[in-house]
C-alpha positions as CSV (number, residue, x, y, z in Angstrom):
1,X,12.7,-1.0,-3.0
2,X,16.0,-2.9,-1.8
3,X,17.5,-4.1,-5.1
4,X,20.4,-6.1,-2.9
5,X,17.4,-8.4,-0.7
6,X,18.7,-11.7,-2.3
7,X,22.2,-11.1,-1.0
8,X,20.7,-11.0,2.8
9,X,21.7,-14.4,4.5
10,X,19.2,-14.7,7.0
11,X,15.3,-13.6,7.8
12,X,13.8,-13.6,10.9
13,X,10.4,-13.2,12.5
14,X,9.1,-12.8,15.8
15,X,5.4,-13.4,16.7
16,X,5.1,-11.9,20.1
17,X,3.0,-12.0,22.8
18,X,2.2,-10.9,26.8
19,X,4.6,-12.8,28.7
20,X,6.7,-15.0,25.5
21,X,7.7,-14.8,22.1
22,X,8.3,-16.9,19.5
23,X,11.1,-16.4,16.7
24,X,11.9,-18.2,13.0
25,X,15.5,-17.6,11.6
26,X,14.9,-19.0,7.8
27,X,18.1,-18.6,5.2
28,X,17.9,-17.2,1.5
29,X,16.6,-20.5,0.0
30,X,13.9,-20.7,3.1
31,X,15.1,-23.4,5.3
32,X,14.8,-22.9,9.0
33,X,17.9,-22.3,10.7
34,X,16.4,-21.2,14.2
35,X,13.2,-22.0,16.3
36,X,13.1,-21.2,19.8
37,X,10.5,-19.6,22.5
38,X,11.8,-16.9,24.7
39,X,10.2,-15.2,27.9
40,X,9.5,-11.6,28.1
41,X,12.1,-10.8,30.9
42,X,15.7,-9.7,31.1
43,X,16.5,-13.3,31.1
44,X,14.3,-13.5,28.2
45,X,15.9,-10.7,26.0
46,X,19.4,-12.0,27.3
47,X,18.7,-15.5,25.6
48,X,17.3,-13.7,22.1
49,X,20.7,-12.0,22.2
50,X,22.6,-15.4,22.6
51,X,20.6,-17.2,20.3
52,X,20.8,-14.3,17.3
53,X,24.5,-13.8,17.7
54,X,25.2,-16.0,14.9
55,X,22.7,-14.7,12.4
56,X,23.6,-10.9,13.1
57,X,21.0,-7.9,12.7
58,X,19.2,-9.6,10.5
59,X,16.0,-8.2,8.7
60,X,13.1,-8.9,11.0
61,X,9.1,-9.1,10.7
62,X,6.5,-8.5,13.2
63,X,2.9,-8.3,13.4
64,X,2.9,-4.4,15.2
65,X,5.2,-1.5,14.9
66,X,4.6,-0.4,17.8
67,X,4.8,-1.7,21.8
68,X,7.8,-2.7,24.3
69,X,8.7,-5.5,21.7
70,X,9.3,-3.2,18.9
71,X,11.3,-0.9,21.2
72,X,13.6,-3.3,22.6
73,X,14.1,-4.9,19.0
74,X,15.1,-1.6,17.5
75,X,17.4,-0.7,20.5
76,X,19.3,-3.7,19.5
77,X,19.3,-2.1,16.1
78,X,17.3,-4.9,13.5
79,X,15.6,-3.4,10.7
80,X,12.1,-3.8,11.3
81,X,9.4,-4.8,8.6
82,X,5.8,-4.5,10.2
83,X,3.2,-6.3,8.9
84,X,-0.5,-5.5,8.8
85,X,-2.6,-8.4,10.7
86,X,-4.6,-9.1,7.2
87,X,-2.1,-9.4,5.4
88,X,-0.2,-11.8,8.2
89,X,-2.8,-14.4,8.4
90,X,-3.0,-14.5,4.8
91,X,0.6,-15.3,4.6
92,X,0.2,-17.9,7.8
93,X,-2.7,-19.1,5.6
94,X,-0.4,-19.5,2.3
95,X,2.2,-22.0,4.4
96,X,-0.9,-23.9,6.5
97,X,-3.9,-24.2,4.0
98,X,-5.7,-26.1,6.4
99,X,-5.8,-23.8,8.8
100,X,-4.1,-24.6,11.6
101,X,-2.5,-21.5,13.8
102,X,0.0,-21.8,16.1
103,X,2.3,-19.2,17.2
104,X,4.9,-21.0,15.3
105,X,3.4,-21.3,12.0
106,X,2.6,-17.5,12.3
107,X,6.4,-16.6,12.9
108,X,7.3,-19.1,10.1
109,X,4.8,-17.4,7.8
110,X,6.3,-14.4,8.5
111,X,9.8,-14.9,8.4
112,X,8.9,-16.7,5.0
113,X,6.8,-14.0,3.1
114,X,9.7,-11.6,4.7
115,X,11.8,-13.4,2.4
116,X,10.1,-13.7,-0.8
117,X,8.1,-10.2,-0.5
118,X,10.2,-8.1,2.1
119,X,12.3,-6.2,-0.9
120,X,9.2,-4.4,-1.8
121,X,8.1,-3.6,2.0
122,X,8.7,-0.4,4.0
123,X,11.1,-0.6,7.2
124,X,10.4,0.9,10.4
125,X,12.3,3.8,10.6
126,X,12.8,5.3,14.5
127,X,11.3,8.6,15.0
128,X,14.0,11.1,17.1
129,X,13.1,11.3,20.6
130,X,11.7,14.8,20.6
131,X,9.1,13.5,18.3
132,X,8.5,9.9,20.0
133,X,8.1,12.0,23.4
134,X,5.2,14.3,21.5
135,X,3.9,11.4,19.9
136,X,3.1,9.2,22.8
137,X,1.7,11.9,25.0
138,X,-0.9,12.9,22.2
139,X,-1.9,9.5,21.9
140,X,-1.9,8.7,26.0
141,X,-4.0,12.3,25.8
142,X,-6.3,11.1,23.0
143,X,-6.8,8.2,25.4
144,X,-7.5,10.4,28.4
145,X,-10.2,12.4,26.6
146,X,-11.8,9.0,25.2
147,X,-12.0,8.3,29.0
148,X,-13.2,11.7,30.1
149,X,-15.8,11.3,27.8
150,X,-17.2,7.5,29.1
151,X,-17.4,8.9,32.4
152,X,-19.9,11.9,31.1
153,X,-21.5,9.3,29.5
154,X,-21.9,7.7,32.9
155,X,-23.0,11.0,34.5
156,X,-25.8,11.6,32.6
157,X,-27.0,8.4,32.3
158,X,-27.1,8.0,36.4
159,X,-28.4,11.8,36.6
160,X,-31.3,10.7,33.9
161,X,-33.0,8.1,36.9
162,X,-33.3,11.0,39.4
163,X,-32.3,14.2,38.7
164,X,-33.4,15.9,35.0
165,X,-33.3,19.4,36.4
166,X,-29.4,18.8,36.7
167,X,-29.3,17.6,33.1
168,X,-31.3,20.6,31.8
169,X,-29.4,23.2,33.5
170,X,-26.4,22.9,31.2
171,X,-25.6,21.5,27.4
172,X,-22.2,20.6,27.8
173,X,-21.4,18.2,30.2
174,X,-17.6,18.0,29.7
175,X,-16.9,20.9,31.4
176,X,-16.1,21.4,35.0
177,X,-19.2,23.5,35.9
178,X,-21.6,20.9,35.4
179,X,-19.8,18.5,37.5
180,X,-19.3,21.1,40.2
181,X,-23.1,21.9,40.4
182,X,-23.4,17.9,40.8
183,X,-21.0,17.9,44.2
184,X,-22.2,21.2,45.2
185,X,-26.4,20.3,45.1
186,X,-26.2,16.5,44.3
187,X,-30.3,16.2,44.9
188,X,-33.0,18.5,43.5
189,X,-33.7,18.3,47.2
190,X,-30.5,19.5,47.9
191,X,-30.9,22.7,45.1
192,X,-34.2,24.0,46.2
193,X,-32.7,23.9,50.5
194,X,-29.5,25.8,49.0
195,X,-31.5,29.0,48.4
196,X,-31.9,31.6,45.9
197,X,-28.2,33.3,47.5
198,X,-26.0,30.0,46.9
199,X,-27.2,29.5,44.1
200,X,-26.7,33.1,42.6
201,X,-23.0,32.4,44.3
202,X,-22.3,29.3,42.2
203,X,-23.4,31.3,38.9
204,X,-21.0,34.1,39.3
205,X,-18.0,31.8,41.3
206,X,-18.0,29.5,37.6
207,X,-18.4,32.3,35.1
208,X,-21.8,31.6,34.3
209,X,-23.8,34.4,35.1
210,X,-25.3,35.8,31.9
211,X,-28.4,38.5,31.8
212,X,-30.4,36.5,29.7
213,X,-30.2,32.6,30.8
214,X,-29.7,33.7,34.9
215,X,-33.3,34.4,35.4
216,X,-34.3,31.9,33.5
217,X,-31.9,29.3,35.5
218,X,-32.5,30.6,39.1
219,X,-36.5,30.1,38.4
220,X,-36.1,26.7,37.3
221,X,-34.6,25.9,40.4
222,X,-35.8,27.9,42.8
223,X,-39.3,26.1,41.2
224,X,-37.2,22.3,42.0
225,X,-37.5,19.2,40.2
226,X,-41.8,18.2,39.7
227,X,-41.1,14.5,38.8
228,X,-39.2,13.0,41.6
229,X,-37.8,9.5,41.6
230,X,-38.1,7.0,44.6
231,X,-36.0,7.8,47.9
232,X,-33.8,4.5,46.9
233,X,-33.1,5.7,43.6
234,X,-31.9,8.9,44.9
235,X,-29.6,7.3,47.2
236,X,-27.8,5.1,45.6
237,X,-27.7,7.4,42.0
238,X,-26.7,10.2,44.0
239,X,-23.6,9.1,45.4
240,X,-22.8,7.7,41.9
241,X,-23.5,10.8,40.4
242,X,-20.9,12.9,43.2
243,X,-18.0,9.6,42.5
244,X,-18.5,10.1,38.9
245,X,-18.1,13.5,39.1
246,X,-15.3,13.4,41.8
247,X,-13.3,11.6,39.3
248,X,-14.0,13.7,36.5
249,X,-12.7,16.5,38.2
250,X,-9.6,14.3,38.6
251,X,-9.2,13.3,35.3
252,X,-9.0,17.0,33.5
253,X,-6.4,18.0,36.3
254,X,-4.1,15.4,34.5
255,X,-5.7,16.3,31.3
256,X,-4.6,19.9,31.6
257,X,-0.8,18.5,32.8
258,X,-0.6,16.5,29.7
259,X,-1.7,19.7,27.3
260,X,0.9,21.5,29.1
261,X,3.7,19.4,28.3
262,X,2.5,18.3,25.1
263,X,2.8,22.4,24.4
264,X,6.3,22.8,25.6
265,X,7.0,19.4,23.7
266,X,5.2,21.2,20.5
267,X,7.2,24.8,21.1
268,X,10.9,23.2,21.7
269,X,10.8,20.7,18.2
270,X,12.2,22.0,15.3
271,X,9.2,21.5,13.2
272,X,6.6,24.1,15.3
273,X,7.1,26.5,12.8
274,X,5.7,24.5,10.1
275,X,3.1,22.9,11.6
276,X,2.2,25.7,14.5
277,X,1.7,27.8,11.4
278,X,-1.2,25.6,10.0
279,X,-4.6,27.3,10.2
280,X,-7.2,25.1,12.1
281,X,-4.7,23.5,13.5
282,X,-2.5,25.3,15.9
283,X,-1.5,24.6,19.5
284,X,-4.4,21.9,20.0
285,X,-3.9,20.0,16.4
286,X,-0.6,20.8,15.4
287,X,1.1,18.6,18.1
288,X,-1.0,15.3,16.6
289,X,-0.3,16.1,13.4
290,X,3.2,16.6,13.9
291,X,3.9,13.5,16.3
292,X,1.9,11.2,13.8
293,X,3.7,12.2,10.7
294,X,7.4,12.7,12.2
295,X,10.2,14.5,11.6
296,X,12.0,12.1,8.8
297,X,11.6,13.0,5.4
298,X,12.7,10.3,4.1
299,X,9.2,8.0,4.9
300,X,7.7,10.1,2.7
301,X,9.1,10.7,-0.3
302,X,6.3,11.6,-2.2
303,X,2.7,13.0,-1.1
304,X,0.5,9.6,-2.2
305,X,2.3,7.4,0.6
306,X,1.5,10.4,3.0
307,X,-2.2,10.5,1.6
308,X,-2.4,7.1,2.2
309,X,-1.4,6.6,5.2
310,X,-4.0,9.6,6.5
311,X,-7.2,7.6,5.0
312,X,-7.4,10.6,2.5
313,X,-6.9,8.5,-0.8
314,X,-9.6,6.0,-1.5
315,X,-9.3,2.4,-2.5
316,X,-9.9,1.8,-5.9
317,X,-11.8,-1.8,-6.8
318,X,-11.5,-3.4,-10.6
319,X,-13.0,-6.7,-11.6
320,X,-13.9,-6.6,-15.4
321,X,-15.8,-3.9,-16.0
322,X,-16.7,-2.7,-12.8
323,X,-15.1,0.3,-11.4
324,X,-15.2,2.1,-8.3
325,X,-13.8,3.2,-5.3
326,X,-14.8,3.1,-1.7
327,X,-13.1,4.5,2.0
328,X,-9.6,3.3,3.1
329,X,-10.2,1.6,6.3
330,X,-6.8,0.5,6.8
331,X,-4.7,3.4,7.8
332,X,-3.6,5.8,10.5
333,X,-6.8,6.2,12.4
334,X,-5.6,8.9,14.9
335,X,-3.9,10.7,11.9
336,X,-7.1,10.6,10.0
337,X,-9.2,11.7,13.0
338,X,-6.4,14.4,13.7
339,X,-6.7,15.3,9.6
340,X,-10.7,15.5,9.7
341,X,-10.7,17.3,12.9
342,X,-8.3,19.8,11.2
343,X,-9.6,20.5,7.6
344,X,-12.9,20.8,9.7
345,X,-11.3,24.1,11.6
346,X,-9.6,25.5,9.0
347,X,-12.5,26.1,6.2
348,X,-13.7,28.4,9.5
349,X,-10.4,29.9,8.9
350,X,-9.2,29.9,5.1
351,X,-12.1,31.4,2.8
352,X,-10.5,28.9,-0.2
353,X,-11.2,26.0,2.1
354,X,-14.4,26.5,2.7
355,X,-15.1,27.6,-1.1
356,X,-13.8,23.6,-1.7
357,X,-15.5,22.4,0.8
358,X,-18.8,23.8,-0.6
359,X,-17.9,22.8,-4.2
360,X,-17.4,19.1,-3.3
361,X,-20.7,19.5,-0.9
362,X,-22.9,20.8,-3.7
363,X,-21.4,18.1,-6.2
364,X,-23.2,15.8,-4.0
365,X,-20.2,14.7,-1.5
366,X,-21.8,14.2,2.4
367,X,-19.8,16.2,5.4
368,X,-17.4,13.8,5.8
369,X,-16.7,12.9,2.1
370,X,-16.2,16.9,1.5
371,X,-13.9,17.2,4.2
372,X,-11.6,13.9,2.7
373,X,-11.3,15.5,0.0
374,X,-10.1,19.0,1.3
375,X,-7.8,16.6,3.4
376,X,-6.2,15.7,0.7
377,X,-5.5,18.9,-0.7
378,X,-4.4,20.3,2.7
379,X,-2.1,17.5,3.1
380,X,-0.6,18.1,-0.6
381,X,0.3,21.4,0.9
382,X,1.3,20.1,4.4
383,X,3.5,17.6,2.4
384,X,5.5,20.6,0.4
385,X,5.9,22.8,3.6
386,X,7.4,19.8,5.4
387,X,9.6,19.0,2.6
388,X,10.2,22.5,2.4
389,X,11.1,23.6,5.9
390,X,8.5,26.0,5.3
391,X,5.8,27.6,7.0
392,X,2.1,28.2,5.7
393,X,1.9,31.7,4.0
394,X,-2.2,32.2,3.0
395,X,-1.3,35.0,0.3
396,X,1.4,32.6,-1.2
397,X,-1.4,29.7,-1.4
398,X,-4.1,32.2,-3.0
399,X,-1.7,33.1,-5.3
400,X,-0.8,30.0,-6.7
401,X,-4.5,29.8,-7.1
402,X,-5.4,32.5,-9.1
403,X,-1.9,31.5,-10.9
404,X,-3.5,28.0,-11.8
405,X,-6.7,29.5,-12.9
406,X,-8.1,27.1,-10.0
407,X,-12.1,26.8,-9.5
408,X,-11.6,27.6,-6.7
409,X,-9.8,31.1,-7.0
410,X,-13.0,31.4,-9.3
411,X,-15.5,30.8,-6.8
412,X,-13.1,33.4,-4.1
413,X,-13.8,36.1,-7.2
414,X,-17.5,35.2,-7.3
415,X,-18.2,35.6,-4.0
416,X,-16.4,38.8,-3.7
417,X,-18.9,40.1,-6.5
């Protein structure tokens, strides 16, 4: 909490958009000292600077923390409050009961509740570059993956209308064999003319060849495809089907660039040993987890805000005499994807996690209720190691356990009986 907020002169908000942004300058008592419009150009930028000047690098909300706004604004060095979107409507709502929104009244809003409420908010704090650089090529990876799998999707849905011998010849579909077999027999016409020698070719060329599925494959298409579709359908579906799978094959080319430098990103920051040490996690996880939490110490001073920010803590509700608690939807959702993904791995890994995770399971938790709660004890212990500079030791952790007289060194001993 900044106990000296009442001495800042001026507060300032920016409500931005594509191609202009709007900025309030209000003093300590609340009366607007500056309203202008800007473009989003070098022009642009070059008038904010002119116009700021006299108000210096004054505290400044915004309804992101993120984006090239955000980065140009801390380059010029303003402390940055972000501001959820709830909670900024609420506070355009408080100045304009009747409803009204204009980019105006949200900037005025903010720059208003920045100045009555900003001494208890948290400012954005600049992660180094080392951990911006991993950050951003997680999330652009993340992305890449989402896309990968729309387009498998897409496949399977155009093989579906004319070709189900394709579809039944392999479960995953997200690997490059299946899409290979597409462009290399792209009808069941196409399969049973290829003969029973290309076909044994394409088995042992991708690795598939296995003594008890490659009779069983071969016949089924050596036999071809009983329930045919119309010579149209087969066509048109067919050349989707090969463009689909064209640009699959694409798409994990740079998908395999971006895991390589996100590796050498993950092996050169001073933080691998920590989080390269965390079981589940490793070379694929640890990168996410590290570019979403960071590097600075200082944003989380305490585990809870950490917690929170992961989804792991729930919300509590209180009205009277009604008590309870439900999910925390408004968080980090690629750090709480990253955290489930993780806790999900590592009870394969650590015999005390998956101990918890059967105690919370047969207290009546579902899968993913079990696994926030095992999140939250993993990120207790991520939390210390951080703090700590310290890598994950197992014995250490099973120590502390039978230490503690935990349950759950209890249940280790049981099932060692």
């Amino acid at each position: 909490m900044n106990r000296h907020w009442t001495e800042q002169p001026y507060f300032a908000a920016l409500d931005w958009a594509k191609e202009h942004h709007d900025i309030i300058v209000v003093d300590r008592v609340g009366t607007i000292v500056a309203d202008f419009q800007f473009d989003h150009t070098v022009e642009g930028w070059s008038q904010f600077d002119q116009q700021m000047k006299a108000f210096g690098q004054c505290p400044m909300a915004i309804e992101t923390s993120c984006g090239m706004v955000v980065d140009q604004l801390l380059q010029r060095q303003y402390p940055l409050y972000p501001v959820n979107p709830k909670a900024a409507k609420r506070y355009r709502e408080r100045k304009v009961p009747s409803g009204t929104k204009t980019d105006r009244y949200d900037a005025w809003g903010l720059a208003d509740a920045l100045r009555n409420d900003g001494h208890a908010w948290l400012m954005l704090r600049p992660q180094d570059e080392a951990t911006a650089t991993l950050r951003l090529l997680c999330r652009d990876e993340m992305m890449l993956i989402e896309q990968r799998t729309a387009l498998v999707n897409q496949l399977q849905a155009a093989l579906a209308e004319y070709y189900p011998l394709a579809l039944e010849s392999f479960d995953d579909w997200t690997k490059p064999f299946a899409w290979a077999f597409v462009q290399a027999f792209p009808t069941a016409a196409a399969l049973v003319q290829a003969g029973q020698r290309r076909r044994e070719k394409f088995l042992h060329v991708h690795r598939l060849w296995r003594p008890e599925t490659a009779a069983q494959r071969l016949e089924a298409w050596a036999h071809g495809q009983q329930l045919n579709a119309s010579s149209a359908t087969v066509s048109a579906k067919s050349l989707l089907a090969l463009s689909l799978a064209a640009v699959l094959q694409s798409l994990e080319h740079q998908i395999d660039e971006y895991r390589r430098r996100i590796t050498q990103a993950f092996e050169r920051h001073p933080d691998h040993p920590i989080f390269g040490s965390l079981p589940g996690a490793k070379e694929k996880l640890g990168p996410r987890l590290l570019g979403e939490i960071g590097a600075d110490r200082q944003i989380f001073p305490e585990a809870d805000g950490l917690l929170c920010l992961a989804g792991a803590s729930p919300v509590s509700y209180q009205s009277g005499q009604l008590r309870k608690a439900h999910i925390r939807w408004a968080c980090n959702r690629v750090l709480r994807h990253t955290v489930h993904l993780w806790v999900d791995q590592s009870r394969r890994r650590c015999p005390w996690a998956q101990a918890y995770y059967r105690a919370k399971r047969g207290a009546g938790h579902s899968h993913a209720s079990a696994l926030r709660c095992l999140g939250k004890r993993w990120l207790k212990i991520l939390w210390r190691l951080w703090h700590d500079h310290a890598a994950y030791d197992e014995g250490k952790h099973l120590q502390r356990l039978q230490e503690r007289g935990s349950f759950v060194w209890q249940r280790l001993q049981d099932q060692g009986a």
